[in-house]
N, C-alpha and C positions, 0 to 999 in steps of 0.2 A: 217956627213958632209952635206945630205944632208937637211936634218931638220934643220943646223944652217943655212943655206943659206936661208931655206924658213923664218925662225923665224926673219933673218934680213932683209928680202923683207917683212914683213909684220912691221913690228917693223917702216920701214921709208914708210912704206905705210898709218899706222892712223898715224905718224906725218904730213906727208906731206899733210893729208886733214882737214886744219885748217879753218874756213869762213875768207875770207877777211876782213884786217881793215880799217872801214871807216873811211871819211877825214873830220874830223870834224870841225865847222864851227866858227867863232868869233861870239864876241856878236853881234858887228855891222853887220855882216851879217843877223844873226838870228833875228834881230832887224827891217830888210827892206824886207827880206823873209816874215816877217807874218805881213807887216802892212793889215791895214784895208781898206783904199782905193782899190780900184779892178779899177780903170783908169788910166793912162799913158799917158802924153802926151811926144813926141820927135820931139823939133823944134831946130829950126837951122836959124843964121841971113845969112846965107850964101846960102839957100836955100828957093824956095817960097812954097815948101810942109811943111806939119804938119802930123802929124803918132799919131791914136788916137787908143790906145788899151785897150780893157775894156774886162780883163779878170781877175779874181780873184787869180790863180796859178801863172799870167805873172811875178813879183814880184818875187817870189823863183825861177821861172824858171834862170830869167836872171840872178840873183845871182849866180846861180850856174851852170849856162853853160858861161854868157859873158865872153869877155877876155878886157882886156885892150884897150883902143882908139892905133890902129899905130900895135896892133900884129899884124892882117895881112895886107899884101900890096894890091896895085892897082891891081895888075895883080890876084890875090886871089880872087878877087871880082868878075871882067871882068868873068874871068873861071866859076867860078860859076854862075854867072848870066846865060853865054852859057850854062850849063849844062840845068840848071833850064826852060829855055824857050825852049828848045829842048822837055824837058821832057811834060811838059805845052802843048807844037803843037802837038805833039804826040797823048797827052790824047783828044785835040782837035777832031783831025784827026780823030781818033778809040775810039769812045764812046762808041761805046760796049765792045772795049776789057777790059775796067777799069771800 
């Protein structure tokens, strides 16, 4: 009894250690992911800034982390913001400890 109990602890033990399945992407994804351009720009008629990013990964990155324009709200932002400039004075403040 007690070897069948080990034989089924082991039996859903190499089942249970399978690699994760990856979330595979569209063509049109894959298609904006690896263009050639490596600059960015993000303007807005609503706004007097311009956001100029020249990074050659930036491109797959936001393809595969953006969400949607409206996922998060105002208050999502606001928070974060506060986090970020907290953390920002911080690193300010104690330049040696970072």
């Amino acid at each position: 009894m007690r070897y069948l109990g080990l034989l089924v602890v082991t039996i859903l033990l190499l089942f249970s250690c399978k690699s994760q399945s990856s979330k595979s992407m569209t063509e049109d994804e894959r298609a904006l992911g690896t263009k050639v351009s490596d600059t960015v720009r993000m303007t807005s008629d609503d706004s007097e800034y311009e956001i100029i990013i020249i990074d050659p990964g930036f491109n797959y990155f936001l393809v595969s982390r953006a969400r949607p324009r409206g996922f998060y709200d105002q208050v999502y932002f606001e928070t974060r913001n506060r986090v970020l400039v907290n953390e920002w004075n911080q690193r300010v403040i104690q330049p040696s400890r970072y």
